[in-house]
N, C-alpha and C positions, 0 to 999 in steps of 0.2 A: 497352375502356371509352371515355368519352366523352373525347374532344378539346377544351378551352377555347382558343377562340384570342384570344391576345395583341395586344388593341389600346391599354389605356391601364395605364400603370404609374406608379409612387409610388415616390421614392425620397427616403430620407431616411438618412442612418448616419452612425455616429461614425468607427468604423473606415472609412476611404476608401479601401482598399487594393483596387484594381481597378476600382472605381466606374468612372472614367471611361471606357476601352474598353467596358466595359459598356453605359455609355448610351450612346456611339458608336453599338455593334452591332444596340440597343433603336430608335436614332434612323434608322439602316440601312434599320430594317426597317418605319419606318412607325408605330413604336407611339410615342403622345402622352405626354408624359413631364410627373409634377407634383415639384416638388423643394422641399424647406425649405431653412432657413439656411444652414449651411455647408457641405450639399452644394449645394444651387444657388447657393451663390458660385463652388463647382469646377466646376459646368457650363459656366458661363458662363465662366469662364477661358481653358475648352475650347472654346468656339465651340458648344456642344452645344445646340439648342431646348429649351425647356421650358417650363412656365406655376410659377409661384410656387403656392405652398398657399395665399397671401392674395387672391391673385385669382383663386382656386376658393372659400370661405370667405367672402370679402367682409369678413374681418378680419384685422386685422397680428397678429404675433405678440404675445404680452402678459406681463405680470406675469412680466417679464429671461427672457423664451424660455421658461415654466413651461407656456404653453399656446401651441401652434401648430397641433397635427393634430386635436384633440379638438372635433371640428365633426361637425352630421349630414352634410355633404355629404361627409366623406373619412370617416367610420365608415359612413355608409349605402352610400354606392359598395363598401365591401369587405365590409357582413353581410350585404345584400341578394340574397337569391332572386333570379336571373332568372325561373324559372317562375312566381311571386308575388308578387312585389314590385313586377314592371314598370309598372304603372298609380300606383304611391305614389311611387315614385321620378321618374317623369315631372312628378304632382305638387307636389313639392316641389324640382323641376330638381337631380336626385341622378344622376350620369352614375358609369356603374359601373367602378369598379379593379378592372383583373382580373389585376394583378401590384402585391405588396409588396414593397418589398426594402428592408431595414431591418434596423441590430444597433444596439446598444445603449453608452452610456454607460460606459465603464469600471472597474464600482463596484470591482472585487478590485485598484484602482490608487490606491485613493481615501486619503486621509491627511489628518492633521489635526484639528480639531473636529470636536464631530458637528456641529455648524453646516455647516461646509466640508463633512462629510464627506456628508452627505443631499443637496446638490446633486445629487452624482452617479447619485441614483436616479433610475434614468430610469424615466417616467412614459406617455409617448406611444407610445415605440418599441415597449416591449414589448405595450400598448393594441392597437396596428396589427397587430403581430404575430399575438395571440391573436386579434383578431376576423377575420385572414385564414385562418389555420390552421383555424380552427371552421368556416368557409364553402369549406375547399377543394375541396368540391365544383363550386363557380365562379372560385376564385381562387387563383393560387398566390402563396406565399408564399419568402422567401429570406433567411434572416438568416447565414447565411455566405460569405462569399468565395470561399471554396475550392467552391462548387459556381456560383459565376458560368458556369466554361468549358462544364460540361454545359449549363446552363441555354441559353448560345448557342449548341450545338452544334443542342439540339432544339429550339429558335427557326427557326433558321436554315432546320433540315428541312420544319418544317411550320404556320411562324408562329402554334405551340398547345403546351401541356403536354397531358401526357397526365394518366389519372387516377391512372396509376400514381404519377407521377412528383409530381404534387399533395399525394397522401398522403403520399408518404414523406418533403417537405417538412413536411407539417404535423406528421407526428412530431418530426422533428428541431424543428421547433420548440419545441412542447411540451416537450421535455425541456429547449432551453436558457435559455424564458423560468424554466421547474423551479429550473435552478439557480441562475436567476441570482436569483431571489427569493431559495432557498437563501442565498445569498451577503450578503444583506442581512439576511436572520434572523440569521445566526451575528454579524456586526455587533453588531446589538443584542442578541445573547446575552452576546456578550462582554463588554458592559457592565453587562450585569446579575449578570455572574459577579465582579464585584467585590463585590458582594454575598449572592449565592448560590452554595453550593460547587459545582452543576453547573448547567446551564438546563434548564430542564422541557421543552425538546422538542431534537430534535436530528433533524439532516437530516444525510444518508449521501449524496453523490452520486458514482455512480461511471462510467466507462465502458469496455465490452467490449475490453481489450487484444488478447487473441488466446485461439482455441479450442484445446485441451491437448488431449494426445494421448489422453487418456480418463482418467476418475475414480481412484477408490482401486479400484476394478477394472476389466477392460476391459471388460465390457458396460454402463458408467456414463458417459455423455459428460457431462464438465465445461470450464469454463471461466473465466478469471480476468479480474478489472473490474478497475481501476485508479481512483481517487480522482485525483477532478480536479482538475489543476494540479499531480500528484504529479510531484515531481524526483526523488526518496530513494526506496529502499526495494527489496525484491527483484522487483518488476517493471519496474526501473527497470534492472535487470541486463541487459548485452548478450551476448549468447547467438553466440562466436566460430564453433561447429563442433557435430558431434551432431547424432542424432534431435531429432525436439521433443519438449517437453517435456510432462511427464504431471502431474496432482493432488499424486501424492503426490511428483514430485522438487521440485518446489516449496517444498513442507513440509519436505521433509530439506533443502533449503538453505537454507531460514530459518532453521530450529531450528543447520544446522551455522556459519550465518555468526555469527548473534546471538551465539553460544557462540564462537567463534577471534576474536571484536573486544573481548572481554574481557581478553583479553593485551596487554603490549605488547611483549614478548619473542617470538621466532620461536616458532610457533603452527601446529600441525595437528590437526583436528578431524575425524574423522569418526563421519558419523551413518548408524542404519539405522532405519527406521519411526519419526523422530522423536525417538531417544534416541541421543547420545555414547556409543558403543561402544569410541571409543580417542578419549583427548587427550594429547598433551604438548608439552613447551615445550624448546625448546635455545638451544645457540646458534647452529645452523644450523638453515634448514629442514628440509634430504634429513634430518638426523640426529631432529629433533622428527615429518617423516611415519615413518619407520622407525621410533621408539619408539610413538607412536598405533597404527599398523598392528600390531607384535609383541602389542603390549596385548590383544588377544583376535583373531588374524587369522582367526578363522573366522566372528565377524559382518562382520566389516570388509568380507567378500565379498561385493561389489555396492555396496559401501557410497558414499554422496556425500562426497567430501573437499575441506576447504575451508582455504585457506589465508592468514593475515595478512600475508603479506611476498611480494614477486616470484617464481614461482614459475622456475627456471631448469633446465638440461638438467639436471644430476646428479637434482634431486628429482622431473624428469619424466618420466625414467629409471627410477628407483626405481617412482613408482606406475603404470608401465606392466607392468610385473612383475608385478603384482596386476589382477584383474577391476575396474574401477572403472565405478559409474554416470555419473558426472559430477565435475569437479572445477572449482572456486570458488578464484579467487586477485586481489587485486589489480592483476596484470599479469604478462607471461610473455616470456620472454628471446626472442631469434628461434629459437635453437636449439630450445628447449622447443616454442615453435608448432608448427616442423618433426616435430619427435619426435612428438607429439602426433594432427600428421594422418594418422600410419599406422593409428592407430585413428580412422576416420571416423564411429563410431557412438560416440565419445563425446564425454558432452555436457562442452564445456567454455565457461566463464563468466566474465566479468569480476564482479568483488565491484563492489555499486552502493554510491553512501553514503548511510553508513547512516542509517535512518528514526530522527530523533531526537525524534518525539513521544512523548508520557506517557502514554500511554493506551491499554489493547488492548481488542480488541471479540472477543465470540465471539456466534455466533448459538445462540439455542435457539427451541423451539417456540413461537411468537407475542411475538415479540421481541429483542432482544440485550443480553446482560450487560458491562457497562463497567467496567473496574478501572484505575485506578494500576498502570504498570508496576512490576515489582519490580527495582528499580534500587538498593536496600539494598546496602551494600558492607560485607565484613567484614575487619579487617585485623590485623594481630598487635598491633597496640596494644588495639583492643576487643575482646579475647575475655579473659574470665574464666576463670582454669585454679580449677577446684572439687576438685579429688582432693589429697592429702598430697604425692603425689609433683608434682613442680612439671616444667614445660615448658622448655626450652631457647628463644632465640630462630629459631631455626633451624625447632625444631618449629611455632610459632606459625605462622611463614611457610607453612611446608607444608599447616596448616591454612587459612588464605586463600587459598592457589592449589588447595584443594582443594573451598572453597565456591563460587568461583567456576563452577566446573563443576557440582556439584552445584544450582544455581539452575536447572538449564537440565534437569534427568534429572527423567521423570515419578512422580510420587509412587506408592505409599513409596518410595524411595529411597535406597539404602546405595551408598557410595560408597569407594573404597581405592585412596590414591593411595601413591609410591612417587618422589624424585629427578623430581619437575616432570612423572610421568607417570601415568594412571590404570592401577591392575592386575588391578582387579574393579570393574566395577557389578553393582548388586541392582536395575534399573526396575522401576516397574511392578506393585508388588504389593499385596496386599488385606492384608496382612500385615506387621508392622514386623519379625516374627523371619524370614519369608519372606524377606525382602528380604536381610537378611542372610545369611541361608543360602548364597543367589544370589552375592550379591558372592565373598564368601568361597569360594566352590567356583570362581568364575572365577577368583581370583586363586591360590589353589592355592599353592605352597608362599611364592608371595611377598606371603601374607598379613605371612609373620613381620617385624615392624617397621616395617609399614605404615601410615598411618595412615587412621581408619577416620571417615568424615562421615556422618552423617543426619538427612532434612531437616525430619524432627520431631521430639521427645521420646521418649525411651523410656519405655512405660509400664509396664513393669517392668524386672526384674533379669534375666529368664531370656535377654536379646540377649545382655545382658555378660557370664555365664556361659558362653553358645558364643561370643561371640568370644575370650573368652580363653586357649580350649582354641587357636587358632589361631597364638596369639604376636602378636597386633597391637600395634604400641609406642605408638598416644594415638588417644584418640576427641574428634572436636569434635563439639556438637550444639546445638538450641537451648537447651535445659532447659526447665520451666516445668511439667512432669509432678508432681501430688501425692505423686509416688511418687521424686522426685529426690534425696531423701534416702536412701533404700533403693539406687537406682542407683548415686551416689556410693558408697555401704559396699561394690560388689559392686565397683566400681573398685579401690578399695582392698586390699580383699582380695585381686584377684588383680596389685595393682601397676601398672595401669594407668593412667597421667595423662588428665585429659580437661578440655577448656575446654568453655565454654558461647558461645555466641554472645548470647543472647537474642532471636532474629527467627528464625520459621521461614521457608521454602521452600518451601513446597510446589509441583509445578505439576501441572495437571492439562489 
């Protein structure tokens, strides 16, 4: 495609980081350079030629630097046709820009008043930007730094952009003038959300991390954005050894990290398609992954395991014993590392920190639904025991280290923990006796004095009738069922203590 070549550029930026070799290389090469404020104070520091914007203009900057570039002679030099325009441009002595380089105002730095804080909209930059971008068919445009070095590379070759290389500025453009408006809407969202419980519009800006090794299946290529400016979260995780990574191990290490940062006691968590298949908690790690793993070792297989405390040789030890997809830990001994690289295809991860926003998003068809995290804590002080027979404090506890987990298992949900470990889940069912069923036949004879969580009401008696055929020693759940008076009797009747929580669970 066509070649523009590079004879008069505009430079104008906040960020100065490299500017100056730049116009060196610009000044090199023959191309006439117009500069504003406080980058043509740096020019000039530098020894570097230029012409002022006000003696292109014929006016000085005005009203404390709010108008400098916003003139037809530096918007017409950069909208302007050459094939069209040339007879109107001559006209009006409009001499055309055929490079912009320009970023903007700092506004995600800005503090203070909205007085102070609206300064910082930059008003020109992004102006120059957009009406270069839109004309890239004559003009290239540059609002980052980091592509300064190419831009002199192909300078340097052929004293011209290409077309290629025009466009795919003027993208990048468009997206950052995108966000950076973004940026200033959420601003003024923000303020209005002192007011209103959410803002009526909301912008998502994200950008392309990296392409996953394929979908929730392999004929599905996916790939993961990361939310700009994100520090936190599980893309934010550094990726030590291992394949790369795929859709859904992604998801098992959200679902397994979210779930083991709920403890603050030594903590192993693993997950398989999204649901805790084995948790518990010790006083040592090797000893909390060997009760998780024992807990059903037969999904655990392939499973993602993730750990809250340093993971060291003995417990790296341990889960090399087992098939593992990947394992998740805060940090790893040298020995462990060692251990570790003999199995080269697995993935292993450092734990990022964690995303401590309030709010999840899920996409559905023409939109996305936005909720309040479920961040509800249950603890042995607020649970209400509703049955005749009464709970120990000991029993309470077990039911709070057993919601905990159960917050994080998809709905319906039975749950049977046992001594700080789970010994049945029921995920997953259409069914609230299904689910039980489930639990109870994982857990198998160590149903007996277990105690049994579910993440909604029972809405009848016929769960508490088969679970009691099992021996289960206390159910906690939310209550709130019409029928909880009828459940309570069947508690009773077969001797069963049960609290209530009041807050269900659900996840879906």
């Amino acid at each position: 495609m066509r070649l523009i070549p590079i004879k008069r550029a505009l430079l104008s930026v906040s960020d100065k980081t490299g500017i100056v070799p730049f116009a060196q290389k610009l000044n090199d090469l023959k191309v006439e350079i117009i500069s504003t404020g406080g980058t043509s104070r740096l020019l000039s520091e530098a020894g570097i030629p230029h012409q002022k914007v006000e003696e292109v203009t014929g006016l000085p900057e005005m009203l404390e630097g709010r108008v400098k570039t916003l003139h037809p002679k530096i918007h017409g030099g950069i909208l302007g046709r050459r094939d069209k325009h040339a007879a109107q441009a001559v006209l009006h002595e409009i001499d055309w820009i055929d490079l912009v380089v320009v970023n903007f105002y700092p506004f995600q730095d800005a503090e203070g008043t909205w007085d102070e804080v609206i300064e910082y909209i930059d008003i020109g930059g992004p102006a120059m930007a957009r009406a270069a971008a839109k004309n890239f068919a004559w003009v290239g445009v540059v609002v980052d730094p980091h592509d300064y070095l190419s831009i002199m590379t192909e300078l340097e070759s052929s004293k011209s952009l290409s077309f290629e290389t025009r466009e795919n500025l003027a993208a990048k453009t468009f997206a950052i003038t995108s966000t950076y408006d973004a940026m200033v809407a959420d601003y003024f969202n923000s303020i209005r959300e002192e007011k209103h419980a959410h803002p009526s519009d909301l912008n998502l800006k994200l950008t392309k991390q990296m392409d996953l090794r394929y979908g929730e299946n392999p004929h599905q290529r996916a790939y993961a954005y990361q939310f700009k400016d994100a520090t936190t979260g599980m893309l934010t995780a550094r990726k030590l050894q291992g394949k790369p990574l795929s859709y859904n191990n992604l998801l098992d290490a959200e679902a397994a990290v979210n779930l083991s940062t709920e403890f603050t006691a030594p903590t192993c968590v693993i997950v398989k398609h999204g649901n805790p298949c084995g948790v518990a908690s010790a006083l040592t790690l090797v000893d909390a992954y060997v009760k998780a793993f024992t807990a059903d070792s037969v999904a655990a297989f392939g499973g993602i395991v993730a750990l809250n405390y340093p993971c060291d040789d003995d417990c790296a030890g341990k889960i090399l014993a087992n098939f593992t997809e990947m394992v998740i830990a805060p940090a790893y001994s040298e020995a462990a590392l060692a251990r570790f690289a003999e199995k080269p295809n697995l993935r292993l991860l450092l734990m990022p920190e964690k995303d401590e926003h309030d709010h999840e998003i899920r996409f559905i068809s023409g939109g996305i639904l936005l909720q309040e995290k479920d961040k509800h804590l249950v603890s042995a002080n607020n649970l209400k025991v509703v049955t005749q027979t009464q709970l120990s404090q000991g029993d309470l506890e077990a039911m709070a280290f057993a919601w905990k987990i159960l917050k994080h298992i998809k709905s319906n949900a039975i749950l049977l923990t046992k001594g700080n470990k789970t010994v049945g889940i029921g995920a997953g069912q259409v069914s609230r006796i299904d689910a039980v069923e489930m639990a109870l036949k994982k857990a198998g004879p160590n149903a007996k004095g277990a105690i049994l969580a579910s993440d909604a009401f029972f809405p009848f008696r016929d769960s508490i009738d088969t679970i009691a055929q099992s021996g289960i020693g206390a159910i906690v759940q939310p209550g709130g069922s019409i029928r909880d008076e009828e459940v309570i009797a069947a508690c009773n009747e077969h001797g069963i203590p049960m609290a209530f929580t009041g807050v269900r669970c659900f996840k879906h």
